[in-house]
LOKOLDO-585140 format. One record per atom (N, C-alpha, C): atom name; x, y, z; residue in one letter; residue number from 1. Coordinates in Angstrom, 2 decimals. Layout:
BEGIN
atom_east_north_up_rest_nr
CA_X_Y_Z_a_NUM $
...
This chain:
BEGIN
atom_east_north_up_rest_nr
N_-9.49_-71.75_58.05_x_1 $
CA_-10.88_-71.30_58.05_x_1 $
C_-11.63_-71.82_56.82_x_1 $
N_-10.89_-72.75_55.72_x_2 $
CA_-11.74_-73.21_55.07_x_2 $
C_-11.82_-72.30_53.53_x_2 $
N_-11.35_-71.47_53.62_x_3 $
CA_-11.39_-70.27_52.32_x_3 $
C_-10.27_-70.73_51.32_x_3 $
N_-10.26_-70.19_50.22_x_4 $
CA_-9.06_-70.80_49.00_x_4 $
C_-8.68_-69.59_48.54_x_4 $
N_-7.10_-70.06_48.80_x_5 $
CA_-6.64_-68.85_48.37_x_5 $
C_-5.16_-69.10_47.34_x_5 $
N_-4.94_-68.16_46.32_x_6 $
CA_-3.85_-68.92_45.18_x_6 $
C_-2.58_-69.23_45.55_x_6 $
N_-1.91_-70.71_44.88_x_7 $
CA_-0.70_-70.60_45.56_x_7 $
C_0.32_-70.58_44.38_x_7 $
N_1.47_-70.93_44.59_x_8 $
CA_2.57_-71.17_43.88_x_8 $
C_3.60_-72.26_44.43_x_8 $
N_3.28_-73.13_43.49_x_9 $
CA_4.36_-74.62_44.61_x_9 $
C_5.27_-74.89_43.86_x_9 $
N_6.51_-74.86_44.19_x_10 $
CA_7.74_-74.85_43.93_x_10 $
C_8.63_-76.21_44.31_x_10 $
N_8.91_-77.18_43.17_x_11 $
CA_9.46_-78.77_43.95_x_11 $
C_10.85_-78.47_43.54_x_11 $
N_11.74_-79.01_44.15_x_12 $
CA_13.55_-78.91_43.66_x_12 $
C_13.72_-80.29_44.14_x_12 $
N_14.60_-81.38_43.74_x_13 $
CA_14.69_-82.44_43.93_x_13 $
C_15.95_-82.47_44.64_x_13 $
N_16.65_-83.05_45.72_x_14 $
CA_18.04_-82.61_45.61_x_14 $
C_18.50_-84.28_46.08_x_14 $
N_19.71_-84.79_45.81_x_15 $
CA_19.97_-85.98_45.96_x_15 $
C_21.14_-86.05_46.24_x_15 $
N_21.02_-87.03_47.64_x_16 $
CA_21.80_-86.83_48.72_x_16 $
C_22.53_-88.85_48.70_x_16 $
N_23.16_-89.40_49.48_x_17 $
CA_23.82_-90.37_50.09_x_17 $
C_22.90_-91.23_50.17_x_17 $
N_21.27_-90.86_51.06_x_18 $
CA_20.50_-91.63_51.33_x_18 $
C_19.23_-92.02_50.76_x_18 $
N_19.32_-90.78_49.17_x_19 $
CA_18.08_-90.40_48.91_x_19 $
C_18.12_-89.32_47.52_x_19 $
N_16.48_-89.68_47.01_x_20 $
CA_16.27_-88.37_46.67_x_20 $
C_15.28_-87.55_47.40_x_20 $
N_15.42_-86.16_48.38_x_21 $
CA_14.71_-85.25_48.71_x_21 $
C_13.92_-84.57_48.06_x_21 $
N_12.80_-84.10_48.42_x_22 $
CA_12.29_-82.93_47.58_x_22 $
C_12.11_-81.66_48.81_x_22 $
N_12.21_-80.48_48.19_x_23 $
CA_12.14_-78.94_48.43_x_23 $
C_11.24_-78.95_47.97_x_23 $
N_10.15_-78.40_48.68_x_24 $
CA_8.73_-77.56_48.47_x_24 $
C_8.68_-76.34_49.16_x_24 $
N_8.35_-75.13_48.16_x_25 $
CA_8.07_-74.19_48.73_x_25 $
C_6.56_-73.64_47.97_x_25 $
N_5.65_-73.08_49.59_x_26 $
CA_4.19_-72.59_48.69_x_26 $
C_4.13_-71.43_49.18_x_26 $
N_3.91_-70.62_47.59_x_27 $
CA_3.78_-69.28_48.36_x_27 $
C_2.22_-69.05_48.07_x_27 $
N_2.06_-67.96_48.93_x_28 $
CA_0.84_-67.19_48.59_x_28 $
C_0.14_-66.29_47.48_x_28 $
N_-0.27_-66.23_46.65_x_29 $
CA_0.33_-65.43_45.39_x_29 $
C_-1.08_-64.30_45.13_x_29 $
N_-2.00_-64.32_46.40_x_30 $
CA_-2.88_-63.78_46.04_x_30 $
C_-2.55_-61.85_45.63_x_30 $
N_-1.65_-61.58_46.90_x_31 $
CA_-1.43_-59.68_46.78_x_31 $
C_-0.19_-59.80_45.70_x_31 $
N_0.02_-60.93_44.83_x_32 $
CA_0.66_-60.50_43.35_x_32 $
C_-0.43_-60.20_42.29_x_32 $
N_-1.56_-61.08_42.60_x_33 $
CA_-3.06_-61.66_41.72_x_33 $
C_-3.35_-60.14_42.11_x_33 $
N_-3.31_-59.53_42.77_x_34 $
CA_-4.72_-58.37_43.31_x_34 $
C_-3.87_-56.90_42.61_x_34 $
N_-2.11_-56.62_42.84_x_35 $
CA_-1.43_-56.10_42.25_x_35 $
C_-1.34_-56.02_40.56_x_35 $
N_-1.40_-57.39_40.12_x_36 $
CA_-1.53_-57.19_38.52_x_36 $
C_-2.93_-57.21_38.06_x_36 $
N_-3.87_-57.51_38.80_x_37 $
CA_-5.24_-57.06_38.47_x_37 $
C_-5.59_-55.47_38.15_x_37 $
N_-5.01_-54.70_39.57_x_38 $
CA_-4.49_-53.35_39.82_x_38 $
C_-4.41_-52.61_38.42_x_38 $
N_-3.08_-53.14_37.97_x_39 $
CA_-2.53_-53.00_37.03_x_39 $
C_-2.90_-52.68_35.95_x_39 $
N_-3.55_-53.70_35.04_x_40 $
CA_-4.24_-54.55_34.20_x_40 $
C_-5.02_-53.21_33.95_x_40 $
N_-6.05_-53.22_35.42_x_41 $
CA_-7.59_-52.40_35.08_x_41 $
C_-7.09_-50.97_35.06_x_41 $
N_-5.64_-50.03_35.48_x_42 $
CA_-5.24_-49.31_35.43_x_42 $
C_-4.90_-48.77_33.62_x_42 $
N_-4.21_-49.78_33.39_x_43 $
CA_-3.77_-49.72_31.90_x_43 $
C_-5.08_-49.73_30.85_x_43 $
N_-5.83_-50.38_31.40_x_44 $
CA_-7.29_-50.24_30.17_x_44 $
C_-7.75_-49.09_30.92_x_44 $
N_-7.66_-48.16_31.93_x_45 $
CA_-8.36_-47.27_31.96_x_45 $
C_-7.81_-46.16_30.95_x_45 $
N_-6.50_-46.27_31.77_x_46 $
CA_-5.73_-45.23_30.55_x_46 $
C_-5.47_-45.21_28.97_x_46 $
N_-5.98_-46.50_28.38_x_47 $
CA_-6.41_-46.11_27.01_x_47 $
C_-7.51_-46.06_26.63_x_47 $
N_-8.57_-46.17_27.55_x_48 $
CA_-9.68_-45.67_27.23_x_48 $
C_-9.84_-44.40_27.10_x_48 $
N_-9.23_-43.81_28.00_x_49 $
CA_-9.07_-42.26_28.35_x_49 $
C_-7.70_-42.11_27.13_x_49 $
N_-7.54_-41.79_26.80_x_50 $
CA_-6.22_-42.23_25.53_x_50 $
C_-6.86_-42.16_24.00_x_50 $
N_-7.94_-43.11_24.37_x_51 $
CA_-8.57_-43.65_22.59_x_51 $
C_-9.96_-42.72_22.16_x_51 $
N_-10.44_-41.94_23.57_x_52 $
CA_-11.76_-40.93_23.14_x_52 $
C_-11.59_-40.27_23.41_x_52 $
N_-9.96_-39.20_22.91_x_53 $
CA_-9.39_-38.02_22.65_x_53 $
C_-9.17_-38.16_21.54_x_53 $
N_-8.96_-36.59_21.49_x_54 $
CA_-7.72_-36.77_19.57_x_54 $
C_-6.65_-36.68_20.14_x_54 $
N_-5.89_-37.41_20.78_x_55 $
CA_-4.47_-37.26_21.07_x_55 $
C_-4.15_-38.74_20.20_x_55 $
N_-2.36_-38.40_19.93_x_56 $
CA_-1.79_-39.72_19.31_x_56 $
C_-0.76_-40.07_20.16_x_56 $
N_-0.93_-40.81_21.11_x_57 $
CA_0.66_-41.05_22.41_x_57 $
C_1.93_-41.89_20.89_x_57 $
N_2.88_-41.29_21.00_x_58 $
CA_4.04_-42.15_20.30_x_58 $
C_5.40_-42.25_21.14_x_58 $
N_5.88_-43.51_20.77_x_59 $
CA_7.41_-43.16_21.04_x_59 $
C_8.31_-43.61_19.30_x_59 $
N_9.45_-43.14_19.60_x_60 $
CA_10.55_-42.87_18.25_x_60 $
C_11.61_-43.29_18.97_x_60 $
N_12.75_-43.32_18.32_x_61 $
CA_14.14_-43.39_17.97_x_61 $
C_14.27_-42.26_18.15_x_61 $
N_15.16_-41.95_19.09_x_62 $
CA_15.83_-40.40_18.95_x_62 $
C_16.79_-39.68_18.12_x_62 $
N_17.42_-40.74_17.39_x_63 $
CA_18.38_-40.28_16.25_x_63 $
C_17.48_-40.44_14.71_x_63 $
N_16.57_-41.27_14.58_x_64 $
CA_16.07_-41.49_13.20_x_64 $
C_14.97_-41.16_13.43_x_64 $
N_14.25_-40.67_14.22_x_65 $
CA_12.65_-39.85_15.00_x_65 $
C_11.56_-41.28_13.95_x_65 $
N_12.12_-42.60_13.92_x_66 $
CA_11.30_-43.64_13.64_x_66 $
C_10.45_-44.06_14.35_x_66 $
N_9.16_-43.99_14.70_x_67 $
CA_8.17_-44.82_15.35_x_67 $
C_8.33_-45.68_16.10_x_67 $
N_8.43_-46.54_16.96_x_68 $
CA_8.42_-47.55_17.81_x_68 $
C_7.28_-48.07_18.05_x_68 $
N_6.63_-46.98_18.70_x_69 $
CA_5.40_-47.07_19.08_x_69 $
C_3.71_-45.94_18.49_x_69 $
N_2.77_-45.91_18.20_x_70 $
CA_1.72_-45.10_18.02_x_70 $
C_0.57_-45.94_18.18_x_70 $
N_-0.21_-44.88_19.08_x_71 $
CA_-1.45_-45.24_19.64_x_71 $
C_-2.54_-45.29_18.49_x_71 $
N_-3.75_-45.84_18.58_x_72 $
CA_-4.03_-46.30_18.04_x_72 $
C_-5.46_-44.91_17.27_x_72 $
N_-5.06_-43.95_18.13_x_73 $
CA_-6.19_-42.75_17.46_x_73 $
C_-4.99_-42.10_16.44_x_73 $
N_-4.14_-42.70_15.76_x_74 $
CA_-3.26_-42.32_14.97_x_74 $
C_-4.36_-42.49_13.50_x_74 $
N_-4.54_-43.56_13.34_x_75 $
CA_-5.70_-43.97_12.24_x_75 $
C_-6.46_-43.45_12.12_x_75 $
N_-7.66_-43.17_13.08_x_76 $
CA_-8.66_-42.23_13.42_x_76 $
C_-8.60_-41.11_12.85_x_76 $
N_-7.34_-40.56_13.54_x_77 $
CA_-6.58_-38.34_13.03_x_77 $
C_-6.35_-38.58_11.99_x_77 $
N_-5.63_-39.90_11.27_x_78 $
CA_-4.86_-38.49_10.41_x_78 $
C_-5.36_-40.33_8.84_x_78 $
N_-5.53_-41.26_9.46_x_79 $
CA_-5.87_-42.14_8.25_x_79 $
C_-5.23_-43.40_7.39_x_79 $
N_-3.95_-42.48_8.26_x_80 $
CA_-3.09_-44.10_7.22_x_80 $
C_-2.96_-45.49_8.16_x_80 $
N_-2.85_-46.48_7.59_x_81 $
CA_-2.86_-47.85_8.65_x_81 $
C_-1.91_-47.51_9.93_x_81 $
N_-1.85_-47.41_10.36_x_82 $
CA_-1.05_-48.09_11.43_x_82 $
C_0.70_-48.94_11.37_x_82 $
N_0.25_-49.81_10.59_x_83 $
CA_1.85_-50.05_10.05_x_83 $
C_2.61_-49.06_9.25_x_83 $
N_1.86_-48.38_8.31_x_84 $
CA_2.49_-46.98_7.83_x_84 $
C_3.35_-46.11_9.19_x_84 $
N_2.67_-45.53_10.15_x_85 $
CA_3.73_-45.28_11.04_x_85 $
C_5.33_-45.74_11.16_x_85 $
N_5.09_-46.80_10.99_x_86 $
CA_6.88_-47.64_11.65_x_86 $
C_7.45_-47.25_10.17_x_86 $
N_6.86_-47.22_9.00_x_87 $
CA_8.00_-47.44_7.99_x_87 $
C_9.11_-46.28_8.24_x_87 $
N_9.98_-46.26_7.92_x_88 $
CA_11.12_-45.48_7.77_x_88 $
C_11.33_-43.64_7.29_x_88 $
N_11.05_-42.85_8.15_x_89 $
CA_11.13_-41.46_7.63_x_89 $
C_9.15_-40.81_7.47_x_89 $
N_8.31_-41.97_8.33_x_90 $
CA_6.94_-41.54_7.82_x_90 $
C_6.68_-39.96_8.39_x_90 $
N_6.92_-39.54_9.54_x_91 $
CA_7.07_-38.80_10.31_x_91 $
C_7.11_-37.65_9.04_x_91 $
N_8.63_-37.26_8.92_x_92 $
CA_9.18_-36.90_7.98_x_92 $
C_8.19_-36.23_6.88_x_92 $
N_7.90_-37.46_6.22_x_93 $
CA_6.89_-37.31_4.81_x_93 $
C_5.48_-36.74_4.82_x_93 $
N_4.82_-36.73_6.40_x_94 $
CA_3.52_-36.81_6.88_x_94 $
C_4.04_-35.04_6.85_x_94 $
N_4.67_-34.49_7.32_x_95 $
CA_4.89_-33.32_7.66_x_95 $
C_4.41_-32.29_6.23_x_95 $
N_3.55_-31.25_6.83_x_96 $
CA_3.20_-30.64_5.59_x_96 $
C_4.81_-29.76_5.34_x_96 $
N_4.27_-29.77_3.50_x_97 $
CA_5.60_-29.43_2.96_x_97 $
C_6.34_-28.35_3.56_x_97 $
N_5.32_-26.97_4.18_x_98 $
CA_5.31_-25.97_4.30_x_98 $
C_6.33_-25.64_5.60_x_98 $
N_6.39_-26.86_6.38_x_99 $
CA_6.59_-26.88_8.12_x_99 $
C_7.64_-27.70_8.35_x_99 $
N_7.98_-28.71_7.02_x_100 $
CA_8.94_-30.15_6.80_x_100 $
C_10.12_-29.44_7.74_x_100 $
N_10.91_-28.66_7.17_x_101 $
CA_12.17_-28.39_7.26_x_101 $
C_12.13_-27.83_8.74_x_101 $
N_11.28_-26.99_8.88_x_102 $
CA_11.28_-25.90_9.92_x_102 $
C_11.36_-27.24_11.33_x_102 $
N_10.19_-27.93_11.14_x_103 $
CA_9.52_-29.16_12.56_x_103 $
C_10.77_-29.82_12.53_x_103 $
N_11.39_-30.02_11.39_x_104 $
CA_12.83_-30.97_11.86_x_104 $
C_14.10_-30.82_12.28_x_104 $
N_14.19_-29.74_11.86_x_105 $
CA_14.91_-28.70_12.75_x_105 $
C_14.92_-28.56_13.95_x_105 $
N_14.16_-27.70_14.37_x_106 $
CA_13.36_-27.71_15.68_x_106 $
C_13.58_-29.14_16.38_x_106 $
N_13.14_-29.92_15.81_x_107 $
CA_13.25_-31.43_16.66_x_107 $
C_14.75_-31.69_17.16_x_107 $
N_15.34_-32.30_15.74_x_108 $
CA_17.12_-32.17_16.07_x_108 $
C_17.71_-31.32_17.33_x_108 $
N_17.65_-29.75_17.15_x_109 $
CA_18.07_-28.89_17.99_x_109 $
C_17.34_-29.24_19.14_x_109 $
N_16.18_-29.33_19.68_x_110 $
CA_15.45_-29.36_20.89_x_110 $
C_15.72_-30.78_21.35_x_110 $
N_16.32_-31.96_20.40_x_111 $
CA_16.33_-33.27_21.42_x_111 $
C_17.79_-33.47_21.97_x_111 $
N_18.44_-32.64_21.26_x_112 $
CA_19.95_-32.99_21.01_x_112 $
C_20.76_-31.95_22.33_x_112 $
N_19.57_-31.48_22.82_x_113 $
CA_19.72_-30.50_24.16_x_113 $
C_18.60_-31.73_25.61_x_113 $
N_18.59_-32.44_25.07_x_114 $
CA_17.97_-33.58_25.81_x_114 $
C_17.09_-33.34_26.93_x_114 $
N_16.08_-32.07_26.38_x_115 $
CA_15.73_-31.42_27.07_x_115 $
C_13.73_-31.83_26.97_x_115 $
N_12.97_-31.44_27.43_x_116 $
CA_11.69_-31.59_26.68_x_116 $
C_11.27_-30.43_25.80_x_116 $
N_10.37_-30.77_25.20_x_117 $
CA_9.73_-29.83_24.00_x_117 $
C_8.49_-29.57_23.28_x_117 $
N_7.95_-29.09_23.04_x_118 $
CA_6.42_-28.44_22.22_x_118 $
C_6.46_-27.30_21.54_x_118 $
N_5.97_-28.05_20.37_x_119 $
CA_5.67_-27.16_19.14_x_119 $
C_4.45_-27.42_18.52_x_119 $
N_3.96_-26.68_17.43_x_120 $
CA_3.12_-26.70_16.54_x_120 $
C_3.66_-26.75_15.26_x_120 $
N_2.45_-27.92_14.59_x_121 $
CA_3.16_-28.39_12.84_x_121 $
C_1.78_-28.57_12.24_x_121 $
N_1.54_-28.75_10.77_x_122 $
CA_0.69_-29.44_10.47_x_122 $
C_1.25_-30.53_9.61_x_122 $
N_0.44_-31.34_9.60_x_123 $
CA_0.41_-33.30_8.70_x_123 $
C_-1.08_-33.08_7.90_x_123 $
N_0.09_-33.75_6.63_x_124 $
CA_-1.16_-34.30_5.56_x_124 $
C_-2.39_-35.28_5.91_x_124 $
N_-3.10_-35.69_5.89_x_125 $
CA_-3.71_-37.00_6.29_x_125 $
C_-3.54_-37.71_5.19_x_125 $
N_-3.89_-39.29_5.08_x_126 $
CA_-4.19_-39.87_3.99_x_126 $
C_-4.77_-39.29_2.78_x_126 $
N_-6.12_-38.60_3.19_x_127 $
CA_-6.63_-37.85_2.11_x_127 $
C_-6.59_-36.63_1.77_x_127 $
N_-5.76_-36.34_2.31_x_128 $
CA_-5.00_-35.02_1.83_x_128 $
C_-5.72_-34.37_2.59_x_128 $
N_-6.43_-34.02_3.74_x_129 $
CA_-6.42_-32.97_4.83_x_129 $
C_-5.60_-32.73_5.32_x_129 $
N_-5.17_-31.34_5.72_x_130 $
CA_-4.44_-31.00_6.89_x_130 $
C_-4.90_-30.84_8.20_x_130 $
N_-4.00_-31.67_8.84_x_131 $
CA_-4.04_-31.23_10.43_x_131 $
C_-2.75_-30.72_11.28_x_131 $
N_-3.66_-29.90_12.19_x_132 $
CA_-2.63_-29.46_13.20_x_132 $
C_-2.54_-29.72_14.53_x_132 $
N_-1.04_-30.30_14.51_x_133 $
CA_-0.46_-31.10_15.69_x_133 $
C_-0.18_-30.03_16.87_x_133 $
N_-0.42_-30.38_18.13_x_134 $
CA_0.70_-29.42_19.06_x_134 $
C_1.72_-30.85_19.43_x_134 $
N_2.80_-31.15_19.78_x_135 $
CA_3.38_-31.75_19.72_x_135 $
C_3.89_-31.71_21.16_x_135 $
N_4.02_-32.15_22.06_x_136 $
CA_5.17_-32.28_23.19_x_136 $
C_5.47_-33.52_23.54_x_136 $
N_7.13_-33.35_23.30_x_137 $
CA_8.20_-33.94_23.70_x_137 $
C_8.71_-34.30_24.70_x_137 $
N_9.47_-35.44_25.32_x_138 $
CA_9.89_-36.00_26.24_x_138 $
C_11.23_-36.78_25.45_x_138 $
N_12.45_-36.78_26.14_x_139 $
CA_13.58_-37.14_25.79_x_139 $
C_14.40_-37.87_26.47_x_139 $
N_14.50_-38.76_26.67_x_140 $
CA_15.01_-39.95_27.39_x_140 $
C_16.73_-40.41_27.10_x_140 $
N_17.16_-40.13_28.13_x_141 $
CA_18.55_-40.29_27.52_x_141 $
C_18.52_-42.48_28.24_x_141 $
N_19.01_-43.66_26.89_x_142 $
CA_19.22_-44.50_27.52_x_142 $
C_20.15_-44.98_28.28_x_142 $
N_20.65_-45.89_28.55_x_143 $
CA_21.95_-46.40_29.59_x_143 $
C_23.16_-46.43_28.50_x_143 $
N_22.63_-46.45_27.01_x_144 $
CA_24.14_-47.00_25.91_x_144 $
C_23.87_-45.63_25.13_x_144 $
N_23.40_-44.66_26.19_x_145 $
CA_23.48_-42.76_25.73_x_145 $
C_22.33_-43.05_24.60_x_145 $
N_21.80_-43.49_23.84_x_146 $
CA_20.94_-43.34_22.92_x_146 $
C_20.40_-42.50_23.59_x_146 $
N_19.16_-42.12_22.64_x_147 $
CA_18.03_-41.33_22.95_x_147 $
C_16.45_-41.98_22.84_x_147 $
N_15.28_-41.70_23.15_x_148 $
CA_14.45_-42.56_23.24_x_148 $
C_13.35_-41.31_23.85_x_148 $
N_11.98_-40.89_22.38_x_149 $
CA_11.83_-40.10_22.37_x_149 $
C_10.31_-40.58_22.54_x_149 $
N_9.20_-39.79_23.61_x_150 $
CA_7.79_-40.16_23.78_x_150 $
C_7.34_-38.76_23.86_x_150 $
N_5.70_-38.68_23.53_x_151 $
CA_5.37_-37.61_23.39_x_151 $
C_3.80_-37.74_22.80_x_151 $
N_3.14_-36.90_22.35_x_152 $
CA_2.05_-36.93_22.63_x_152 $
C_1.49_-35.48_21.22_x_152 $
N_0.61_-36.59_20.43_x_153 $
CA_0.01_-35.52_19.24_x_153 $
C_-1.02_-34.90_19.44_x_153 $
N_-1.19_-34.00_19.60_x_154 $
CA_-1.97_-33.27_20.47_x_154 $
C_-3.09_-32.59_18.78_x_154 $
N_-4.17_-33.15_18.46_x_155 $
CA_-5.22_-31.85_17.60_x_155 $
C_-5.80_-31.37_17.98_x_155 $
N_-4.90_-29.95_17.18_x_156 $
CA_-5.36_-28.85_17.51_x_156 $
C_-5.80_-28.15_16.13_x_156 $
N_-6.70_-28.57_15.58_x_157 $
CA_-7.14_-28.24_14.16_x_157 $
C_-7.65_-27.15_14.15_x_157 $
N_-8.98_-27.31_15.03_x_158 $
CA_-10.34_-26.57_15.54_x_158 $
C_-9.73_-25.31_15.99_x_158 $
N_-9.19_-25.30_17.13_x_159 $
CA_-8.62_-24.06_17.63_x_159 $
C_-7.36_-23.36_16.64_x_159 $
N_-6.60_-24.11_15.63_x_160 $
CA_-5.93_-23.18_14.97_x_160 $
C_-6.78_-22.45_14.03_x_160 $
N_-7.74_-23.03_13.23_x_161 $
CA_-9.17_-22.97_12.37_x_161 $
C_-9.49_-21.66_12.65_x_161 $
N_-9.89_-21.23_14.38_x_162 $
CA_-10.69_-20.00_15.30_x_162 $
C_-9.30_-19.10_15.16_x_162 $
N_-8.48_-19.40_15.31_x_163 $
CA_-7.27_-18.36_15.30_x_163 $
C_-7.27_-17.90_14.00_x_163 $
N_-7.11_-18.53_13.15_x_164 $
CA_-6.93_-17.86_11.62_x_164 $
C_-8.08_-16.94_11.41_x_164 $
N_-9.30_-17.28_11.86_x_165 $
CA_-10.21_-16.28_11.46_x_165 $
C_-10.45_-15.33_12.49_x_165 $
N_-9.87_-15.44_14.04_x_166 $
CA_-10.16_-14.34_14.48_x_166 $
C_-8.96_-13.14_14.15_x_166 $
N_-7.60_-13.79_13.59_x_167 $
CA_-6.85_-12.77_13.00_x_167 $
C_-7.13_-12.09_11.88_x_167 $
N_-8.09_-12.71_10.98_x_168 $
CA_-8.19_-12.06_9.79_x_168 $
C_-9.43_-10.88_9.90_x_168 $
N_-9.93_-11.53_11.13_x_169 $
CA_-11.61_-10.05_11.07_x_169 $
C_-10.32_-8.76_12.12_x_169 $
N_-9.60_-9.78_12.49_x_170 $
CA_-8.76_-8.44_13.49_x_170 $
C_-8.08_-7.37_12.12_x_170 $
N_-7.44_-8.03_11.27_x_171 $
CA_-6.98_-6.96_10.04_x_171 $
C_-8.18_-6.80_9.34_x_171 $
N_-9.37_-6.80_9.49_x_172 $
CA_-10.14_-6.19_8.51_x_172 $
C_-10.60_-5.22_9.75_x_172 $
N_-10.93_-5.21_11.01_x_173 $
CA_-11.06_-4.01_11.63_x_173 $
C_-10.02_-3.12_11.63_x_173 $
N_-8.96_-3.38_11.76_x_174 $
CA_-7.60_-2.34_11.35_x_174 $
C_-7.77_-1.20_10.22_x_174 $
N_-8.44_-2.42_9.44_x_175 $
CA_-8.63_-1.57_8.03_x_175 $
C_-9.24_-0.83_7.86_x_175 $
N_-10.52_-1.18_8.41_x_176 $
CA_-11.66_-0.11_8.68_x_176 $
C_-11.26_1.37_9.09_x_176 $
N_-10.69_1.13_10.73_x_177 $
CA_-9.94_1.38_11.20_x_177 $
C_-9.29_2.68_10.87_x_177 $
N_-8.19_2.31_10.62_x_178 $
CA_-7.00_3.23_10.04_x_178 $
C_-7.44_3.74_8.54_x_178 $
N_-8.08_3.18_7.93_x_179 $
CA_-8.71_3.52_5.96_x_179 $
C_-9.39_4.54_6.57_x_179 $
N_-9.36_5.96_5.72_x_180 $
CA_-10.06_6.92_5.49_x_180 $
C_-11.11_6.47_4.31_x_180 $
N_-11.15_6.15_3.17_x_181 $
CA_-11.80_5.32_2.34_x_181 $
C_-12.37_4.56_2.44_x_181 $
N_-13.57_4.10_2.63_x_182 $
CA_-13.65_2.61_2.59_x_182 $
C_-13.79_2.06_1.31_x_182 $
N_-13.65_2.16_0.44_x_183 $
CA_-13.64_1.61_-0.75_x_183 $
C_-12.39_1.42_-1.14_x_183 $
N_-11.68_2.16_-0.71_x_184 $
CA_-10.44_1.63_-1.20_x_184 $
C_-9.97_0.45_-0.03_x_184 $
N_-10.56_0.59_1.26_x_185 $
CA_-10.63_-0.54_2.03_x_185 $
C_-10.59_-1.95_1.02_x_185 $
N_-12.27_-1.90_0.53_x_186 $
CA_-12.83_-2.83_-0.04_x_186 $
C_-12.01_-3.64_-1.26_x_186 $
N_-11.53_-2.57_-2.39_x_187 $
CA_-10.61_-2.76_-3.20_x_187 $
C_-9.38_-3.44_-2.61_x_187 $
């Protein structure tokens, strides 16, 4: 009908008694073209949708919880380059002092049950803000048993921010509350 459509031509030479032959094969390659197009526009959707959140998608090492991978609103949240991620133990160091021991813990025990997981931590930023992560886990056992760990940094700054202060007007109504005094409330 005159229309163009993509191919793939394939020559093999093969040599025979009388000759050299050639093998041609043409394929059609357009519903591979239309499949990785598919693809393609699939994957930029999903980091678009990915990059105008505060989420941080990562994957790690399941035994050394090292970086592999971090998305690129990692910079954005929390400030340090990007190659900072991969160095060795950043994870680790990023962890506020307060939560270090407790989040790694927690991690160890919850991956080492190869199970999934979510918690809450906070991280220093570059400039010394804190933020707070919700964290969930995914645990991948590989074919040579490793582990192979993806998951997703979830800020939750704002909403821990509203929690702290709606607990603290909750103990000052208590106080009210239960105080016969209010001055000694106040005091």
């Amino acid at each position: 009908n005159g229309s163009e459509i993509p191919v793939e031509i394939g020559l093999n030479p093969i040599n025979t008694s009388t000759g050299v032959f050639i093998i041609a094969s043409i394929t059609d390659t357009s519903r591979r073209q239309q499949a990785e197009q598919a693809q393609y526009q699939s994957e930029e959707r999903f980091h678009e949708l990915v990059e105008s959140t505060k989420i941080i998608p990562w994957e790690a090492d399941g035994a050394t919880y090292q970086f592999t991978y971090v998305g690129p609103q990692a910079v954005k949240i929390m400030g340090y380059p990007l190659e900072s991620w991969y160095h060795h133990n950043f994870w680790v160091e990023a962890i506020h002092p307060e939560d270090r021991e407790t989040a790694v813990n927690y991690c160890h025990a919850a991956a080492a049950k190869h199970k999934e997981y979510e918690f809450d931590y906070r991280m220093v930023t570059a400039d010394q803000r804190i933020v707070w992560f919700h964290d969930i886990v995914r645990v991948k056992t590989n074919p040579d048993n490793s582990t192979t760990l993806h998951g997703f940094l979830i800020d939750i700054t704002t909403r821990k921010h509203i929690e702290i202060e709606r607990q603290a007007l909750l103990e000052i109504m208590r106080g009210v509350v239960m105080t016969p005094d209010l001055t000694e409330l106040l005091s």
